[in-house]
Structures are given as C-alpha cells and as structure tokens.
C-alpha positions as CSV (number, residue, x, y, z in Angstrom):
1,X,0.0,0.0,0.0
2,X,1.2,3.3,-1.3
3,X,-0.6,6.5,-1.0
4,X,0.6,9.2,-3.3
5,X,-0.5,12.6,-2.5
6,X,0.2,15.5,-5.0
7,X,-0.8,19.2,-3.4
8,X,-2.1,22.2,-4.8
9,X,-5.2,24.1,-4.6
10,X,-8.3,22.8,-6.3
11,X,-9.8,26.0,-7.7
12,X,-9.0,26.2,-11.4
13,X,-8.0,29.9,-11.4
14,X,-4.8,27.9,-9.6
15,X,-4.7,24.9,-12.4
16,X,-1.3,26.9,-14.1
17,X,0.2,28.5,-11.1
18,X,3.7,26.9,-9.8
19,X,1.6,26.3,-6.4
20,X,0.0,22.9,-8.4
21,X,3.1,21.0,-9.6
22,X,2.0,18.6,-7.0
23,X,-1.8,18.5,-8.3
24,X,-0.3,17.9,-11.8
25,X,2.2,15.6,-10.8
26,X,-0.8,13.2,-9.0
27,X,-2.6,13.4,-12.3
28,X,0.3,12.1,-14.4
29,X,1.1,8.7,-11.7
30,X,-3.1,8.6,-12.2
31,X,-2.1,8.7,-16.1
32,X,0.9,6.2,-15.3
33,X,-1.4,3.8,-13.3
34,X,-4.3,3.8,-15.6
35,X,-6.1,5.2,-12.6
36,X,-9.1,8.0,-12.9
37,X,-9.9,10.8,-10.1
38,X,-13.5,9.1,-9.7
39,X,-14.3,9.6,-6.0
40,X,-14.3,12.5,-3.5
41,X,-13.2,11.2,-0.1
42,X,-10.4,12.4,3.1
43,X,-11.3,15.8,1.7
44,X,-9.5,15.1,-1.4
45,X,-9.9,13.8,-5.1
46,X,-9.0,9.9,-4.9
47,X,-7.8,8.0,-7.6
48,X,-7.6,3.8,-6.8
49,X,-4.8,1.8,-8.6
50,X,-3.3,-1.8,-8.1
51,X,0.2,-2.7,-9.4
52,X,1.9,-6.2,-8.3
53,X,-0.9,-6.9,-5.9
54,X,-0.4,-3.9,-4.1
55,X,-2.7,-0.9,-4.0
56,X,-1.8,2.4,-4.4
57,X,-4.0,5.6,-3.5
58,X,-3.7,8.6,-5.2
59,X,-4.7,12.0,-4.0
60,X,-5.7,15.6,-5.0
61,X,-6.5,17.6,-1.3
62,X,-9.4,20.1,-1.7
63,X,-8.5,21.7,1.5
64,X,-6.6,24.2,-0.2
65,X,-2.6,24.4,0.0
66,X,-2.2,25.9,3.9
67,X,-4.4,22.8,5.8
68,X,-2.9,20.0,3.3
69,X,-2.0,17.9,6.6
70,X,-5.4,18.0,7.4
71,X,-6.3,15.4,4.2
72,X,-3.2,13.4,4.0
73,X,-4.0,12.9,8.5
74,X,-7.7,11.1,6.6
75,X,-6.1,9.3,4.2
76,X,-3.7,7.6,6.6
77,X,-6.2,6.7,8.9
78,X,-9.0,5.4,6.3
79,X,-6.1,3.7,5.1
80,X,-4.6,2.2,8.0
81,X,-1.6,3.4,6.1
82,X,1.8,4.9,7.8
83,X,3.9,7.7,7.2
84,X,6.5,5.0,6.0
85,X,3.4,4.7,2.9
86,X,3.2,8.0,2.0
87,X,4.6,9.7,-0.8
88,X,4.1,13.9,-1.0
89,X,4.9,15.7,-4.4
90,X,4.8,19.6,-4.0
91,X,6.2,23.0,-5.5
92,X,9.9,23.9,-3.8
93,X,10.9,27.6,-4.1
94,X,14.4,26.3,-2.8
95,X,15.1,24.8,-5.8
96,X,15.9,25.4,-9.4
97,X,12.8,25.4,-11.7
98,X,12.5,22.4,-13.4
99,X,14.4,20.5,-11.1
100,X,12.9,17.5,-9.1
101,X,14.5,16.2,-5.9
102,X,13.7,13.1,-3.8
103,X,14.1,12.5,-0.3
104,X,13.2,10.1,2.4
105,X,12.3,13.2,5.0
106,X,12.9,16.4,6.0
107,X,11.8,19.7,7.0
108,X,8.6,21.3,5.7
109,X,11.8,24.4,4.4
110,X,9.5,27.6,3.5
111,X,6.4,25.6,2.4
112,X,3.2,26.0,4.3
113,X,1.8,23.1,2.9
114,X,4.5,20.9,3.5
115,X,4.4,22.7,7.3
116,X,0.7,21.7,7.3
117,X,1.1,18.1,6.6
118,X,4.1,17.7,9.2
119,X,1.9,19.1,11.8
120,X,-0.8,17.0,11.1
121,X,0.4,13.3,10.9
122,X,3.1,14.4,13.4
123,X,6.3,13.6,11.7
124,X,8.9,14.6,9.3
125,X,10.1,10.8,8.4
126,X,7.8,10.4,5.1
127,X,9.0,10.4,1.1
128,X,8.3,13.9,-0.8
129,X,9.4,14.9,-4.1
130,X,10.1,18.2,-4.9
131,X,10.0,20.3,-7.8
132,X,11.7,23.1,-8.4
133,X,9.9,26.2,-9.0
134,X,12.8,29.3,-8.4
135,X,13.5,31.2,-11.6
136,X,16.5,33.8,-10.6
137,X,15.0,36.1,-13.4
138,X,12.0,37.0,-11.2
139,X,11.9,38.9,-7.8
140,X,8.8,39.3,-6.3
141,X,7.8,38.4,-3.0
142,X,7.3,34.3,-2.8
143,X,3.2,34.4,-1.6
144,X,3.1,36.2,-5.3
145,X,5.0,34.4,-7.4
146,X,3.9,30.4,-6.1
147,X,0.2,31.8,-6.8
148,X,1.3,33.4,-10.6
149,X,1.0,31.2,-13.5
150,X,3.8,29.3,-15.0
151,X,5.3,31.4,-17.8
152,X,4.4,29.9,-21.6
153,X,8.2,29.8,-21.9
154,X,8.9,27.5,-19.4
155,X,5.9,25.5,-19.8
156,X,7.2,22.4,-21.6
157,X,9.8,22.4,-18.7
158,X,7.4,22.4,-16.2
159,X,5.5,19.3,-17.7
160,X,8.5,17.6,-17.6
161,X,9.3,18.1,-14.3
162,X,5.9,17.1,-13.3
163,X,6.2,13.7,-15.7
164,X,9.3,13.2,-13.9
165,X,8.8,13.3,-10.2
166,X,5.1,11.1,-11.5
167,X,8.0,8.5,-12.7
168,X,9.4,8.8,-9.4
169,X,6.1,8.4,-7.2
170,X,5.3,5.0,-9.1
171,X,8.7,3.4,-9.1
172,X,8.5,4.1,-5.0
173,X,5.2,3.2,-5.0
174,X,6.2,-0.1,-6.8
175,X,9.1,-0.9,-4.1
176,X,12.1,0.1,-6.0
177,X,15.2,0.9,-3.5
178,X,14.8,4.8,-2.4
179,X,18.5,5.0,-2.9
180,X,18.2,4.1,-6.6
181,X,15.2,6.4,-6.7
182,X,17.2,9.5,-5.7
183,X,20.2,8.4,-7.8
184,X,17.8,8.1,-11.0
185,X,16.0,11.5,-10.5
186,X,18.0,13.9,-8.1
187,X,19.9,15.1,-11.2
C-alpha cells in the first residue's frame, strides 16, 4: 500500500500556477497507473490503482494548500496506512525550476503546505518529491510568485518536471530501493 498525494489548490484559477506541480504531478502517476480521479473522499480527489498486488491511492487535497495535513491525516487513517506509505509531491521555491529532488524526509523548508502536513500526521520521516519552481530572473515576493501562472516559456519544462517526479512516485510506489530512486531522478 502506497498512498501518493500531490498538493495544490483545487480551484481552477490555480490549475497553471507553480503552487499545483503537485496536483499535476498526482494526475500524471493517475495517467501512469491507468487510474481515474473518480471519488471525493479524506477531503480530497481519490484515484484507486493496483500494481503487483499492491494498491496504491492517489490524492488531489481540496483543503486548499495551507491545511494539506489536514487530508493526508484522513487518508492515513482510512487507510490504515503509515507515514513509512506516503509519498508527497509539491512545489519547492528552494530549488531550481525544473528540477525535481527526492528525499526520504525532511523539514517542511519555506512551504506551508508541506508545514501543514508535518503538523498534522506528526512527523517529518515520510517520502516527498520536490520540484523546483525558483526562476532567478524574477523577484517578487514568494506568496506572489507560487500563486502566478507558469510562464508559456517555461511550460514544456514544467511538464516535464511534473512527468518526472510522477515517474518517481510509481517506481517508489512499486518498491524500488529509495537510494536508486534518488540516484535516478535527483539530477
């Protein structure tokens, strides 16, 4: 059992802002696992797939980006999942757009929805993937820019990013060594 939760903010003024890598990144392991966002549940968007006997939850919060922890804290528990289960893909203003980075744990850094989802299941020790979102070129004040819309030049980088940390998700998801995992994609 896997569950892989992507966050972002469900609105769809929000669908092309940098703040929904992780929505778009839960849609492409959905895409990946031949899975569809058919039910509402946990306050989220659920999608149900099964690879090699095992099933793997995939999850859209609608609690907006700030109380993320509340959803993921549901899913665990209709679960009976663990943090050791979970898998969190999000937007990272600490690293280079386009960039995705993998790690077993770690702090929530400057993301509230990260900081939401820490507080709420009350540990750190849980998989995320991060994509990068910083772009050296622009200078406004964070709140702004993870809530502006992805630039049409970077675009195409962007759904690659997304395409890749997806890639990432399922290959956890379907027990491949973490340290191969990070070696593959932290590039």
């Amino acid at each position: 059992m896997y569950i892989i939760v992507g966050l972002g903010n469900p609105e769809e003024k929000y669908a092309k802002t940098f703040h929904n890598m992780g929505f778009n990144a839960a849609a492409d392991v959905a895409a990946l696992l031949g899975a569809k966002f058919k039910k509402k549940e946990c306050s989220s968007y659920v999608a149900e797939a099964h690879s090699g006997g095992e099933k793997i939850i995939i999850a859209r919060p609608l609690t907006y980006m700030n109380l993320s922890g509340v959803a993921v804290k549901q899913l665990l528990a209709k679960y009976g999942a663990t943090p050791s289960q979970l898998v969190v893909i999000y937007d990272d203003f600490d690293i280079p757009k386009g960039k995705i980075r993998v790690r077993p744990s770690g702090s929530a850094g400057t993301h509230n929805g990260m900081r939401s989802v820490i507080s709420e299941i009350g540990t750190q020790d849980f998989a995320r993937i991060r994509i990068g979102i910083r772009d050296p070129e622009i200078n406004i004040p964070i709140i702004n820019y993870v809530l502006s819309e992805v630039r049409r030049d970077d675009y195409e980088l962007f759904v690659s990013a997304c395409g890749r940390a997806a890639e990432a998700a399922v290959e956890l998801a379907k027990g491949r060594p973490f340290d191969e995992v990070m070696t593959k994609y932290n590039k």
